[in-house]
C-alpha positions, 0 to 999 in steps of 0.5 A: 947779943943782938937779934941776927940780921933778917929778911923775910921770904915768901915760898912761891909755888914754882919754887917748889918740888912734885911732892909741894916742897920747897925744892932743895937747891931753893934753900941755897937761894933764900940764903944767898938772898939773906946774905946779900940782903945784909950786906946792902943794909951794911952799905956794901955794894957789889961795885964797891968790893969789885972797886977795893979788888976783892968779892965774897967766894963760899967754900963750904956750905952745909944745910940740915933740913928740919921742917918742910916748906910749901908754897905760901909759907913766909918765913924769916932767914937769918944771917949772922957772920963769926969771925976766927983769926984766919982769912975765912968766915963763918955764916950761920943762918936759919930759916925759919917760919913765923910761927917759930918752926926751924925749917933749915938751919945753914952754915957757910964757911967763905972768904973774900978773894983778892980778884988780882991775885986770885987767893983768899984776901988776908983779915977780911973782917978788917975789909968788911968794916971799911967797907960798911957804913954800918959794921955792926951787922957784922958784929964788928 
C-alpha cells in the first residue's frame, strides 16, 4: 500500500488558543484544507463536481487528539479515502508532526450529494474516478 496523499502545514500563532495550543476547531481546518489539497492534485475542481451536479457533504466527523500543537510547529496531514458499498466514504487522516509525533488522528464519514435532487448520489467512487485525472489518490 502506498504512502496517503500529504500536505504540510505550518501552526501560525493566531490559530492558536490562550493556553498556545492549536485551537480545536483549527484542527478541522487543516484537515479540510488536506482533502481539498487531494482533490486538486486528483484534477477535481469545485466548478467541475458543481458542472456534474453533485458536491462533497460530511456527515460525521470524529477527532482524537494525541499530541498538542503550538504555534511554529509544521506538520504533515494525511488523507486516504476508503470505499464501502454504499453511497458514503470513509476519510482517515492524521496529523502529524515531523518528527513523528501523531497529534490527532481524523475520521470523516461523507458522501456526494446530488445537487438537483438533494439526496446522497449513488457509488461515488465511480464520480470520483471520472472525475479525476488521477484516480489513484484515491486509491481507485
Amino acid at each position: 500500500m502506498s504512502e496517503p496523499f500529504s500536505v504540510r502545514i505550518t501552526v501560525r500563532g493566531y490559530e492558536t488558543d490562550v493556553q498556545g495550543h492549536l485551537n480545536q476547531s483549527v484542527y478541522l481546518n487543516y484537515a479540510e484544507h488536506a482533502r481539498w489539497s487531494l482533490l486538486q492534485a486528483a484534477g477535481i475542481t469545485q466548478a467541475g463536481l458543481i458542472a456534474t451536479g453533485v458536491g462533497p457533504v460530511a456527515l460525521e466527523t470524529t477527532i482524537r487528539y494525541q499530541r498538542e500543537l503550538l504555534a511554529g510547529d509544521e506538520v504533515d496531514v494525511t488523507c486516504a479515502f476508503e470505499w464501502g458499498e454504499g453511497k458514503t466514504f470513509r476519510i482517515r487522516q492524521t496529523i502529524r508532526k515531523t518528527d513523528g509525533t501523531v497529534a490527532a488522528e481524523i475520521t470523516a464519514v461523507g458522501g456526494l450529494l446530488d445537487l438537483k435532487a438533494r439526496r446522497l448520489a449513488a457509488n461515488p467512487q465511480a464520480h470520483f474516478k471520472e472525475l479525476a485525472e488521477n484516480p489513484g489518490l484515491f486509491g481507485l
